[in-house]
Rosetta silent file (secondary structure, phi, psi, omega in degrees, C-alpha in Angstrom):
SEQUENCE: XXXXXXXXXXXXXXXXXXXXXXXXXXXXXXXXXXXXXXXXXXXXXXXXXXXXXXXXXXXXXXXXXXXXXXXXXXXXXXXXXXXXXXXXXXXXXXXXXXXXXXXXXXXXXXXXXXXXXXXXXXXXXXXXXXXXXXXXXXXXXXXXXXXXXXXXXXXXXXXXXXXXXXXXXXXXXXXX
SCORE:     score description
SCORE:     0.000 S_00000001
   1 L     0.000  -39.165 -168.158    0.000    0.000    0.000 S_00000001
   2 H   -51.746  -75.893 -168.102    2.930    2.579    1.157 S_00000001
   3 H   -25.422  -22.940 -166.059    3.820    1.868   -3.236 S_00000001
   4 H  -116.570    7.256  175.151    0.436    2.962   -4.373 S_00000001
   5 L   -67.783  -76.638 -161.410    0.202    5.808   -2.015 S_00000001
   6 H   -58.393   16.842  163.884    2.895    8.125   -3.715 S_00000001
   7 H  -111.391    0.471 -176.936    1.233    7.158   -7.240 S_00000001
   8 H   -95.120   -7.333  149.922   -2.102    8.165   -6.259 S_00000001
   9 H   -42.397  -79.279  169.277   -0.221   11.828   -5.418 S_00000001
  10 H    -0.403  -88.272  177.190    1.170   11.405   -8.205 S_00000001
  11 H   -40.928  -64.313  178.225   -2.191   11.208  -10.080 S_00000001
  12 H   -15.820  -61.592 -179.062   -3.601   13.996   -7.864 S_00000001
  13 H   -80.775  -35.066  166.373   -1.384   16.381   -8.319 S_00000001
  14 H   -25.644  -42.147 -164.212   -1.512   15.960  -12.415 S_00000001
  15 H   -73.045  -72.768 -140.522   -5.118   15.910  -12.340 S_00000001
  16 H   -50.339  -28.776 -166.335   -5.394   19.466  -10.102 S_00000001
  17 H   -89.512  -28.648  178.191   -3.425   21.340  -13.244 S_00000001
  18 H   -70.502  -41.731 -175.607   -5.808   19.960  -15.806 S_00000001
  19 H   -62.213  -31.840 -159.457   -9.023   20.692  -13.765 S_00000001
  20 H   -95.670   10.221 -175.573   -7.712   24.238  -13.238 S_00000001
  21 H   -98.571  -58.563 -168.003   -6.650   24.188  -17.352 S_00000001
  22 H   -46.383  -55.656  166.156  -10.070   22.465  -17.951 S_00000001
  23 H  -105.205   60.595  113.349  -12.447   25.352  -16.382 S_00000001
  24 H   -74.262  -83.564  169.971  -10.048   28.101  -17.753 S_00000001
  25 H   -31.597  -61.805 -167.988  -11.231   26.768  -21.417 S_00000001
  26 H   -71.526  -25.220  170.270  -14.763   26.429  -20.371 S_00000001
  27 H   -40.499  -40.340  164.963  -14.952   30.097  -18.700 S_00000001
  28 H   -49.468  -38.123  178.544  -13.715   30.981  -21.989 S_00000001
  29 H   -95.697    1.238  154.005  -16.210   29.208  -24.115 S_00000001
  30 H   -76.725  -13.700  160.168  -19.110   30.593  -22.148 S_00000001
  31 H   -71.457  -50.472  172.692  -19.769   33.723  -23.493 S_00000001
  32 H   -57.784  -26.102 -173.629  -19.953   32.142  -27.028 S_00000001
  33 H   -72.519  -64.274  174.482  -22.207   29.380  -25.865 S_00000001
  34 H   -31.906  -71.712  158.187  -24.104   32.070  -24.340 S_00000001
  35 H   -27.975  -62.744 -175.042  -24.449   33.875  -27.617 S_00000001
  36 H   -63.535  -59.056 -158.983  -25.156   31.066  -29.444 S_00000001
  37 H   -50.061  -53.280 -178.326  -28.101   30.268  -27.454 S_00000001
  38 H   -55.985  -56.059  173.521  -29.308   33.759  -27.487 S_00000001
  39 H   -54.329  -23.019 -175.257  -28.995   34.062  -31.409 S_00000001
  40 H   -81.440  -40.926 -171.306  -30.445   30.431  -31.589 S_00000001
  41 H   -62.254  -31.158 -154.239  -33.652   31.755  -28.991 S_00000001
  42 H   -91.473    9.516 -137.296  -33.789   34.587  -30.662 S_00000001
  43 H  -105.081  -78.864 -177.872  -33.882   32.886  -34.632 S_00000001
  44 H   -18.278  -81.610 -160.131  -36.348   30.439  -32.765 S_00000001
  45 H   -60.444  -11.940  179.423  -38.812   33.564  -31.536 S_00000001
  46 H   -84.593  -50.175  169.950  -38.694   35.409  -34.839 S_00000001
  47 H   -34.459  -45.376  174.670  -39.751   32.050  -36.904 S_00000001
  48 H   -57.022  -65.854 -168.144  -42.735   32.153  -34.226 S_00000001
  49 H   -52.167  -45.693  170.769  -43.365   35.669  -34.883 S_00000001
  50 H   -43.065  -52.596  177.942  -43.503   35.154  -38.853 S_00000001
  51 H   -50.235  -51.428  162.041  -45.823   32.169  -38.340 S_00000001
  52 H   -77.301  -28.791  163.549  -48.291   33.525  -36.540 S_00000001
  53 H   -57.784  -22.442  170.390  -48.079   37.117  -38.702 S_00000001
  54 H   -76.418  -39.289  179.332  -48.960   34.389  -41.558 S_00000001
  55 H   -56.398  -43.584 -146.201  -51.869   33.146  -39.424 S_00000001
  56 H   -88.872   -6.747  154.073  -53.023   35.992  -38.290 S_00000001
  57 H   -70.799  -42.539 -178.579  -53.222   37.148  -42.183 S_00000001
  58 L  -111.043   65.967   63.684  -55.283   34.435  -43.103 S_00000001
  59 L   -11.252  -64.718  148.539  -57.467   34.722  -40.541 S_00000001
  60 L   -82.326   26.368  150.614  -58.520   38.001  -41.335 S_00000001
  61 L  -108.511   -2.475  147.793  -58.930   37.118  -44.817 S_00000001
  62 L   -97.203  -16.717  160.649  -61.714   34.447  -43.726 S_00000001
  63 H   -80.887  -20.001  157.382  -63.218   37.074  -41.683 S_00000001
  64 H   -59.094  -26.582  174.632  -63.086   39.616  -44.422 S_00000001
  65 H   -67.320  -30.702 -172.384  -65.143   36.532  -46.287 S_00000001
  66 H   -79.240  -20.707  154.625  -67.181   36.176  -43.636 S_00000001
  67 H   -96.985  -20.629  126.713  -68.072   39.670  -43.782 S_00000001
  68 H   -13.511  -57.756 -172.175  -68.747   39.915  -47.342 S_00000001
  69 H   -69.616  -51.832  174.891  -70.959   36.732  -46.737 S_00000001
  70 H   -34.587  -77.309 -171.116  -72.826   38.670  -43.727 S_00000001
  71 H   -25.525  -80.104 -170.087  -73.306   41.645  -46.078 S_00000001
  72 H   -75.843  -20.243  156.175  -75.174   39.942  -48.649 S_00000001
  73 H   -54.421  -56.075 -169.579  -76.982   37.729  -46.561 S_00000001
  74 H   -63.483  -67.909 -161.322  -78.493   41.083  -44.555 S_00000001
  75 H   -43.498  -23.747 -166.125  -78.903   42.561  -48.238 S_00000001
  76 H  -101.972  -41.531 -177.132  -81.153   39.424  -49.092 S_00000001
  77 H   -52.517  -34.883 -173.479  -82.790   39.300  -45.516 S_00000001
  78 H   -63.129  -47.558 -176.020  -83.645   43.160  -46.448 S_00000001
  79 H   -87.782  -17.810  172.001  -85.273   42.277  -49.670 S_00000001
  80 H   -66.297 -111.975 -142.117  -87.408   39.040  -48.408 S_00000001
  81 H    -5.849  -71.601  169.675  -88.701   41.340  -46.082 S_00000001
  82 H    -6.453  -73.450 -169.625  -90.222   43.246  -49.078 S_00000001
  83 L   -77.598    9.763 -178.925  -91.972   40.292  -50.186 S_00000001
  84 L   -52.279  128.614 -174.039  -93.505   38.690  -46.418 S_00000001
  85 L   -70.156  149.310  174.616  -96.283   36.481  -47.070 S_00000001
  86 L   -77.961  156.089 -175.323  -99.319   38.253  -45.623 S_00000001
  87 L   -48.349  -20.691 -165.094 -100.845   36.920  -42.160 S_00000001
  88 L   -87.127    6.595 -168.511 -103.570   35.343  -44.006 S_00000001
  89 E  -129.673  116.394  172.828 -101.183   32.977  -45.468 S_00000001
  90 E  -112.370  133.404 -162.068  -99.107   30.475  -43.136 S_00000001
  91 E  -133.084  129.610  172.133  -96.720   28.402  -45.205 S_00000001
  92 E  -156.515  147.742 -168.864  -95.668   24.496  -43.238 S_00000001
  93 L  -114.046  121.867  171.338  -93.741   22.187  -44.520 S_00000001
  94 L   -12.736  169.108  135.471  -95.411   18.444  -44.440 S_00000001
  95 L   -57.806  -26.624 -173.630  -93.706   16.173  -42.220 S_00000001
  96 L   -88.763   -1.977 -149.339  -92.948   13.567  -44.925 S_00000001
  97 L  -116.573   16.386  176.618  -91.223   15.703  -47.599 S_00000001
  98 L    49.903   44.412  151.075  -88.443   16.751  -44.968 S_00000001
  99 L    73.657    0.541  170.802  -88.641   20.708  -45.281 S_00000001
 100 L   -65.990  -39.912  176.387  -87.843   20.608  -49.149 S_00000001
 101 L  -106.178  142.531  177.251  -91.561   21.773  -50.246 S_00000001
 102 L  -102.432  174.273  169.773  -93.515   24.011  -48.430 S_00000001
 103 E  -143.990  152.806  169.657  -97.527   23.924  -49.195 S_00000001
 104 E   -76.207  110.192  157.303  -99.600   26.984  -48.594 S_00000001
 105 E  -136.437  135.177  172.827 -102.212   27.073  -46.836 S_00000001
 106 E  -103.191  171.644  176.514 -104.655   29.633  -46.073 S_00000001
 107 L   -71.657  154.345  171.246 -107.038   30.893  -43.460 S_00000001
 108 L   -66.466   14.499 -153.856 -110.265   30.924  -42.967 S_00000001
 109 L  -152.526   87.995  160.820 -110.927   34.461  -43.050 S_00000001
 110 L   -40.259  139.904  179.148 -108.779   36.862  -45.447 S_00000001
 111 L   -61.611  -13.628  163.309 -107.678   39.770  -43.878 S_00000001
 112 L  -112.972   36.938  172.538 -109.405   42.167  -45.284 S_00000001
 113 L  -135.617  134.452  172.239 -112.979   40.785  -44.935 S_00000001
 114 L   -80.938  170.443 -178.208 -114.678   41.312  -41.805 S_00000001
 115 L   -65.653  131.816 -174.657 -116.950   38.769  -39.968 S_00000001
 116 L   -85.860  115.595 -175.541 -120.700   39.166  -40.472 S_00000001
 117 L   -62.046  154.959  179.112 -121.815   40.724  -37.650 S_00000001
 118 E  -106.086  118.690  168.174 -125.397   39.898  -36.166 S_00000001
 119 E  -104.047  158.370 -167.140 -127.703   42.661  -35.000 S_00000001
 120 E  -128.584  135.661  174.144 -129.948   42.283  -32.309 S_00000001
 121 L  -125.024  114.117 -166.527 -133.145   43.774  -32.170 S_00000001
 122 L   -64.440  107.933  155.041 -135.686   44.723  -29.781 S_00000001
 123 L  -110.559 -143.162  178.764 -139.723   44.044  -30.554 S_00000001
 124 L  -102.587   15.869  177.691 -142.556   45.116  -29.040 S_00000001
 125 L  -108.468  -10.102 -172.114 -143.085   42.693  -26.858 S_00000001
 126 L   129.399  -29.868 -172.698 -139.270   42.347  -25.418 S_00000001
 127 L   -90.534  141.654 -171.627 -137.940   39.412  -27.486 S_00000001
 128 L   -77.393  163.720 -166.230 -134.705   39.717  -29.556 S_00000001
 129 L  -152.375  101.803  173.139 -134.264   38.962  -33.130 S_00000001
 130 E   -89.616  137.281 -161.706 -130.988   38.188  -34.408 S_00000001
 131 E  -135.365  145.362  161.256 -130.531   39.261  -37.976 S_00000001
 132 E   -52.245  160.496  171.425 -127.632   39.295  -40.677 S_00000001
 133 L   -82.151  -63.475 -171.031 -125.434   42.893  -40.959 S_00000001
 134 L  -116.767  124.581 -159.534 -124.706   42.548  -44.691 S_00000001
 135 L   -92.234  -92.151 -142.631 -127.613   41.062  -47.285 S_00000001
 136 H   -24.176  -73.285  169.957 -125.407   41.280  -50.310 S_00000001
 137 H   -28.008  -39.411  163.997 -122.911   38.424  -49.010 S_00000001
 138 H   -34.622  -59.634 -176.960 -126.316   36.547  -48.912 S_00000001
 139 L   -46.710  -68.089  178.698 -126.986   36.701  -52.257 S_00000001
 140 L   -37.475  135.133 -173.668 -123.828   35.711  -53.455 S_00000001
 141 L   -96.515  179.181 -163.376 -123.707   32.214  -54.122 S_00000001
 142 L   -51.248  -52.438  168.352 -121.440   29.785  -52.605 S_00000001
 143 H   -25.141  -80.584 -155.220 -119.491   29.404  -56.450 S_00000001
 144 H   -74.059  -10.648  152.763 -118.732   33.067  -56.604 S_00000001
 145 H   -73.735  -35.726 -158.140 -117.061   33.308  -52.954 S_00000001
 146 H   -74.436  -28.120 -176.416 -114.880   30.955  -53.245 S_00000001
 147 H   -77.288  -27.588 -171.284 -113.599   31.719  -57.583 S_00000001
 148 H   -92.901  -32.496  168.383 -112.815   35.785  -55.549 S_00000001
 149 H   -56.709  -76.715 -156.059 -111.472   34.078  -52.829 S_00000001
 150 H   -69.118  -16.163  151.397 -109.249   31.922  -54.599 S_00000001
 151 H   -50.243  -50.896  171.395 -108.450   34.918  -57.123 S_00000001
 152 H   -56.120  -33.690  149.334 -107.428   36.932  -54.249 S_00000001
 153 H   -36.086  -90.109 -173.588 -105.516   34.026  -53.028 S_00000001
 154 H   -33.407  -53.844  179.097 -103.905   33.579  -55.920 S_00000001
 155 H   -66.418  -19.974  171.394 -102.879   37.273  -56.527 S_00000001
 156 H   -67.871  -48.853  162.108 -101.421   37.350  -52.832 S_00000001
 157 L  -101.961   34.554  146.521  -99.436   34.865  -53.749 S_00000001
 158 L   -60.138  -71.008 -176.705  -98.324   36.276  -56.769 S_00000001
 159 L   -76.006   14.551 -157.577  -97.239   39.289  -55.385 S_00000001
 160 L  -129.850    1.693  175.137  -95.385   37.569  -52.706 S_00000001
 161 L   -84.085  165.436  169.429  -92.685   36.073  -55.773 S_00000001
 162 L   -66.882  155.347  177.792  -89.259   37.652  -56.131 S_00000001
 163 L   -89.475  -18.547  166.506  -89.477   40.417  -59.612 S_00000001
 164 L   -22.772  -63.601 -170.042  -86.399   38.467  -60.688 S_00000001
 165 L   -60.350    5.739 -175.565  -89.500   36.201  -62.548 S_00000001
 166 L    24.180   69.992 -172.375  -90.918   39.882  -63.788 S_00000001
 167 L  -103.383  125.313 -150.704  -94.151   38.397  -63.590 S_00000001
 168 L   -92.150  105.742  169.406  -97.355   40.801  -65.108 S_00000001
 169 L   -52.747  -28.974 -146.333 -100.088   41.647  -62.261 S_00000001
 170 L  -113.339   -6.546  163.073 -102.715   43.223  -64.040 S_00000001
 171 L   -72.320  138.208 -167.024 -102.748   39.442  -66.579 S_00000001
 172 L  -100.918  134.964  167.613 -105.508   37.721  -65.820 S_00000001
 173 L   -49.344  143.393 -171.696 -104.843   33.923  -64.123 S_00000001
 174 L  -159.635  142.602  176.366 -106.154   31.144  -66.141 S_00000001
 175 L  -106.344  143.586 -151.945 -105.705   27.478  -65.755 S_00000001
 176 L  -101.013    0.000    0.000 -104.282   25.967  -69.158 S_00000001
């Protein structure tokens, strides 16, 4: 053991010149390392920055589409409005044909004919007498409400197409 003492000195003291040679070099190469890292973080954060200035371009160029598409939707909501089926007309779509066709149907009452009111009348003894308002609707027979009804019908829902079809009001309906 005494022999392997003075070679592990030996070693010791060899090593102690290298270690203090060893971290000499690396103080020296830390400021470059250092650099490089910074030039690599900052290479790194600009590549980021580009990337997302490319997103964030097309991004707004589907929300300029998306406001384009907005536009002319509200331009088209604006002009249906124009054209609103009247109250007397409720448009539902069957159950079976899955919302492709609509069918019309109207009410039982057009909107611009009132109900026939009933007057009540007093006689000379006390008892009331309920009477039609308007004789002419009497007269009329059954035939000739319903062909002005279903003209009026018809022109209501005439006037309720887009003018794209330029379709002539004052032409009289005819079934071919």
């Amino acid at each position: 053991m005494s022999q392997n003492l003075p070679k592990l000195l030996k070693k010791e003291q060899t090593s102690a010149p290298q270690t203090v040679h060893f971290s000499e070099e690396l103080e020296s190469t830390i400021p470059e390392t250092v650099d490089e890292l910074k030039t690599e973080k900052l290479e790194k954060s600009q590549e980021n920055i580009n990337q997302m200035k490319e997103e964030i371009d097309f991004l707004a160029n589907i929300n300029q589409q998306f406001g384009a598409e907005n536009d002319q939707l509200i331009k088209n909501l604006d002009r249906f409005r124009k054209y609103r089926i009247p109250e007397s007309i409720s448009v539902r779509s069957s159950p079976g044909d899955s919302g492709t066709e609509s069918e019309i149907i109207s009410s039982k009452r057009p909107k611009g004919r009132k109900l026939k009111s009933k007057k009540i009348a007093k006689t000379n003894k006390g008892k009331r007498v309920f009477g039609n308002d308007s004789e002419k609707e009497d007269t009329e027979s059954d035939d000739e409400k319903n062909e002005k009804d279903a003209r009026n019908e018809m022109k209501t829902i005439i006037k309720t197409i887009d003018s794209e079809f330029s379709l002539n009001y004052d032409q009289t309906f005819t079934s071919a």
